[in-house]
C-alpha positions in Angstrom: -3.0 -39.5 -10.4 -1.2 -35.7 -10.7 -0.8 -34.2 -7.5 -1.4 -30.2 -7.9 -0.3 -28.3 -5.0 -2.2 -24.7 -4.4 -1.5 -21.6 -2.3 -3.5 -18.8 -1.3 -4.3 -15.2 -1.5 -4.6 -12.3 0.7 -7.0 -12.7 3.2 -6.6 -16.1 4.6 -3.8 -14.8 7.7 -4.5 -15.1 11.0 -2.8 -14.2 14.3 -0.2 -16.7 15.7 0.7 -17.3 12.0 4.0 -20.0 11.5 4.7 -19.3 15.0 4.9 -23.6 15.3 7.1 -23.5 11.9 9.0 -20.9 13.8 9.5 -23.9 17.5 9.3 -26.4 15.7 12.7 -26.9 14.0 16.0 -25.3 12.3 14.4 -25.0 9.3 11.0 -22.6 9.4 13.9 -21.2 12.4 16.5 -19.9 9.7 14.0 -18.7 7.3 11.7 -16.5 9.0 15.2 -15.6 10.9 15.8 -14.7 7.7 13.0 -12.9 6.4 12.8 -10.5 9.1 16.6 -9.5 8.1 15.4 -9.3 4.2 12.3 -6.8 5.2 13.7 -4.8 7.5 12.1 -5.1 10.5 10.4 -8.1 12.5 7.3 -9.4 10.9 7.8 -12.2 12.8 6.8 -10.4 15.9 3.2 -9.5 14.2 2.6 -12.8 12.6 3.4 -14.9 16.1 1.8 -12.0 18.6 0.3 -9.3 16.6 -3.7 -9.3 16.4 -6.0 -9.5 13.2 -6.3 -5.6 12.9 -2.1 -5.5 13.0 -2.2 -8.4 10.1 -4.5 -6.1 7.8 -2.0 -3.4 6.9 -0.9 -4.9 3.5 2.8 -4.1 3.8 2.7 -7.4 6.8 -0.6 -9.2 5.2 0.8 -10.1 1.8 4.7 -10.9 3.3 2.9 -12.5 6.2 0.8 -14.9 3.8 3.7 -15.7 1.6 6.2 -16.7 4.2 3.6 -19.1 6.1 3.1 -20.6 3.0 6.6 -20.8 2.0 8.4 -21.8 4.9 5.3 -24.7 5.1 5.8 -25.9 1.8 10.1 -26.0 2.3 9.6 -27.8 5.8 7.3 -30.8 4.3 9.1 -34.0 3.7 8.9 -35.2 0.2 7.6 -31.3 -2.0 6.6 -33.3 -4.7 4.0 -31.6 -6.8 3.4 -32.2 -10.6 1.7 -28.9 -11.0 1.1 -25.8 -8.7 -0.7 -22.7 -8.9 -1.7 -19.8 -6.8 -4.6 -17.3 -6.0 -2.6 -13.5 -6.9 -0.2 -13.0 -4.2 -0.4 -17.2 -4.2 1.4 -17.1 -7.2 4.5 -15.7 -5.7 4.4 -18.6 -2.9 4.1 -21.0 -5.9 7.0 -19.9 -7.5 9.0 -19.5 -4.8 7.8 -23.0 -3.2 8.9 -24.8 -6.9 12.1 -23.4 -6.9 11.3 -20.5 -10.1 12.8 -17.9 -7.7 14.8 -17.8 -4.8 12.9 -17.5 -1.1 15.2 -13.9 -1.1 14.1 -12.5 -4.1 11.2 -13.8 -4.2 9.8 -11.9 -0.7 11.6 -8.9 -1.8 8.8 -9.1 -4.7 6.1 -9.7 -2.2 7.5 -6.6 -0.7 7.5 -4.2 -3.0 4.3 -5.8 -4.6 2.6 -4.8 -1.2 3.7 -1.4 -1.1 3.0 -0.2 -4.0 0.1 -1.7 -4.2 -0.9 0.1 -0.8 0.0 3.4 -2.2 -2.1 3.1 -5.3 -4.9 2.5 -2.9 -4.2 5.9 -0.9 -4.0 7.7 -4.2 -7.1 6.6 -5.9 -10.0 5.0 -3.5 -11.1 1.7 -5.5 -12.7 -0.8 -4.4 -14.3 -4.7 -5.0 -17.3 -6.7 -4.7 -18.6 -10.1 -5.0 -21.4 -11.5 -7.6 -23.0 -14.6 -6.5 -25.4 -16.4 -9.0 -25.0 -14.8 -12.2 -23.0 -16.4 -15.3 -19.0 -14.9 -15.9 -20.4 -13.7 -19.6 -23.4 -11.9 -17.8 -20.9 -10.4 -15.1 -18.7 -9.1 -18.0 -21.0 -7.4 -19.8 -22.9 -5.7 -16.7 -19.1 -4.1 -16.1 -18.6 -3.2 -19.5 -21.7 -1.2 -20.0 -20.9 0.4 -16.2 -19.9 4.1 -16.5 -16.4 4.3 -15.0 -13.9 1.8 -14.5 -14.8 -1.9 -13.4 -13.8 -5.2 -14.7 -14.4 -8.5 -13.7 -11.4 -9.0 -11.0 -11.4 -13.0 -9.7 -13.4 -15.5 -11.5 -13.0 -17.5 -8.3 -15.6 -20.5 -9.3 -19.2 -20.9 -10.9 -21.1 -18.1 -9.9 -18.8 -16.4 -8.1 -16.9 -13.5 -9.7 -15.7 -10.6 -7.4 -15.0 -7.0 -9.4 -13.1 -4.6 -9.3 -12.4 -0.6 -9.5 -13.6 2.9 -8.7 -15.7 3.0 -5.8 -19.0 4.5 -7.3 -18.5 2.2 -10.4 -18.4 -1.0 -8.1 -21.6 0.2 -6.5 -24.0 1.1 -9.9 -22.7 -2.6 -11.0 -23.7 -4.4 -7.9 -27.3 -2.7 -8.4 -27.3 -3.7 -12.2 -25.9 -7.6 -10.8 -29.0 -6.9 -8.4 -31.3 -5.9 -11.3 -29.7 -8.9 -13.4 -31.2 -11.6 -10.9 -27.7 -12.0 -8.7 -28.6 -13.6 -5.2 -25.9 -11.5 -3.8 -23.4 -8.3 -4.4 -21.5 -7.8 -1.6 -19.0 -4.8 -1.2 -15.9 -6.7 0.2 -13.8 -4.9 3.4 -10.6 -4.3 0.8 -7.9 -1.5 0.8 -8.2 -0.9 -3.0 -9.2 -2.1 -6.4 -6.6 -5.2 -6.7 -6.5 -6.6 -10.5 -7.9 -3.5 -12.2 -6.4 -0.8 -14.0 -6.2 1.3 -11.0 -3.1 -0.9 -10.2 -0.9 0.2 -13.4 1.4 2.6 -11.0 2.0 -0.4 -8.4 2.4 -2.6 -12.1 4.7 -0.3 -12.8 7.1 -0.3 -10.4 7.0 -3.9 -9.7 7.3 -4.4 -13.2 11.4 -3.1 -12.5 11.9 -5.4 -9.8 10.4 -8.8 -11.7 12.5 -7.5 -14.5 15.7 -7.0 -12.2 15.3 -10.8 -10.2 16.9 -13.7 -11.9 13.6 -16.7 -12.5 14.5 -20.3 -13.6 12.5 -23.5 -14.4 10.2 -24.8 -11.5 10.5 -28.0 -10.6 7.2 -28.8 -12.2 4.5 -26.6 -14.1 2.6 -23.1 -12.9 -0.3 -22.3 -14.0 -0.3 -18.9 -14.1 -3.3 -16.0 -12.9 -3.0 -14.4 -16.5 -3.6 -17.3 -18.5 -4.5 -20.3 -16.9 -2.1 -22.2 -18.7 0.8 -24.6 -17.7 4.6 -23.5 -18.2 7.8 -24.1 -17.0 9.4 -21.1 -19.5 11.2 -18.4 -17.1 10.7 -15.8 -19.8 6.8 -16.7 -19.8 6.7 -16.8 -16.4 7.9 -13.2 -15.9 5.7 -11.7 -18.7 2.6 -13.2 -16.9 4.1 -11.9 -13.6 4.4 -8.4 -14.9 0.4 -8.5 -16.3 -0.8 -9.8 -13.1 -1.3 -7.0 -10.5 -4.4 -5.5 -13.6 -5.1 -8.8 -15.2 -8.1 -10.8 -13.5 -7.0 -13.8 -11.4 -8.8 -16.7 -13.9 -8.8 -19.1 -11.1 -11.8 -21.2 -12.3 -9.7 -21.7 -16.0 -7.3 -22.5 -13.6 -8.6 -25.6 -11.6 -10.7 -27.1 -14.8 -7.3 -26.9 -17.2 -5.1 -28.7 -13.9 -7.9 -31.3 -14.0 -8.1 -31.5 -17.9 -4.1 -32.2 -17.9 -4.5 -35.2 -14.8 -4.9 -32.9 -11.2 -6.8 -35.6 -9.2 -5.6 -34.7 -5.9 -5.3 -31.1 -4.4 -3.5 -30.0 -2.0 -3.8 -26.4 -0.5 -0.6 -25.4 1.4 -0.5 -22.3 3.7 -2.8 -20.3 6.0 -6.9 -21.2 5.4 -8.8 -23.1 3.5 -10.8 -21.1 0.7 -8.9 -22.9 -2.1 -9.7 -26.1 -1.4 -13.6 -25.2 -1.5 -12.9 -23.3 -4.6 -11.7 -26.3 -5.5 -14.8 -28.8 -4.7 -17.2 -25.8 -6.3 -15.6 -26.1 -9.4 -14.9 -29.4 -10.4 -17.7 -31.4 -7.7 -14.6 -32.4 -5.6 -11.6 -34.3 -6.4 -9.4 -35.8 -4.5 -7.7 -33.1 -1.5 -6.5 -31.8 1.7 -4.9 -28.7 3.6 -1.6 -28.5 5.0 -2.2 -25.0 7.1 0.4 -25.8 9.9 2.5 -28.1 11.8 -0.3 -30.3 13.2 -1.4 -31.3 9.4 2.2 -30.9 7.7 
């Protein structure tokens, strides 16, 4: 049975965040030590003390995420994962975690990914929602034939599909979802419209930094945001990484292709627990469990 370890997106932190990585030992020690030297100033200070509103500014929430994750995933005994994956900024823990990129480089990306993504969201107000109940092919249409820009953003599982892109073209295709028998279409409390085309500046930019940081083989295969498909080819990996920021996150491809190639145990490493019921919704629930902090690592 494949193990398949899993890592999360943006919105799973939570105050007091890797603060028992942080006591616990030398290692979470050194590299959150570390991390605060890499950013520039002390994120470890709002992940251990801050409170939930001082986690939401993206430049901490997305660094914040990755290094709980990280650090978690470097401080298990025996990291031995046949395949991995990640929900968007999960990817980056993923890659780091199996060894594609260095833990350095690798939050520098985070980094940069964060602020230019923050500034995209100052210079054009986007936003996302959530369709519950209606079919992926139904939700793709209703965003096509939307005036403006909005494109299917997450496929996250059945039935669940959030969107993405200009504010007043997010709300006329919740009300067509409505109108298309939807149970819900729920604006979702977001800076911006992540994984749309409102995202090409931050693309952009990141784009330079992927292209500047050296990536090798994981230890095992990613399956990657962009195409849902295994691959241990550094040149692969960085093309998908430079489509991700305005690709959508095909997370339920994701999960069934894992299971397809032998996944029968999950295991969701870092803060929360949304992947793992991600997880159950789409497949009816193999074999899994979350490693979140100290007490379950």
């Amino acid at each position: 049975m494949s193990k398949a370890y899993v890592f999360p997106g943006q919105g799973s932190q939570f105050p007091g965040m890797a603060k028992d990585l942080y006591e616990s030992g030398a290692k979470g020690k050194e590299l959150l030590d570390r991390a605060d030297e890499v950013l520039g100033f002390k994120i470890t200070d709002i992940m251990f003390n801050g409170t939930a509103e001082d986690l939401k500014a993206t430049k901490v929430t997305q660094p914040a995420i990755f290094l709980h994750s990280v650090v978690l995933a470097k401080c298990m005994d025996g990291f031995a994962p046949d395949m991995v994956a990640g929900h968007s900024l999960g990817e980056f823990s993923a890659l780091a975690a199996a060894g594609a990129v260095k833990f350095e480089d690798a939050l520098r990306l985070v980094s940069i990914r964060a602020t230019e993504m923050q500034k995209c969201c100052e210079k054009v107000p986007g936003g996302m929602a959530a369709i519950i109940g209606l079919a992926d092919e139904v939700v793709k249409e209703i965003c096509a034939s939307t005036e403006g820009i909005v494109i299917p953003a997450n496929f996250n599982c059945h039935g669940q599909i959030v969107i993405s892109g200009e504010k007043e073209a997010v709300a006329k295709a919740c009300e067509a979802a409505k109108a298309a028998g939807a149970k819900r279409a729920l604006p979702l409390q977001v800076g911006g419209a992540f994984h749309s085309p409102l995202m090409e500046p931050a693309r952009l930019e990141l784009g330079k930094a992927i292209e500047a940081t050296e990536i090798v083989a994981p230890v095992c295969p990613i399956y990657q945001n962009v195409t849902a498909r295994p691959t241990t080819d550094p040149v692969l990996i960085k093309e998908n990484l430079l489509r991700q920021l305005t690709s959508p996150v095909r997370w339920t491809e994701t999960v069934e292709n894992m299971i397809a190639d032998g996944a029968g145990y999950f295991m969701e490493i870092g803060p929360g627990t949304v992947l793992q019921g991600l997880v159950k919704r789409i497949s009816g629930g193999p074999e899994g469990m979350v490693i979140e902090g100290l007490s379950t690592l």
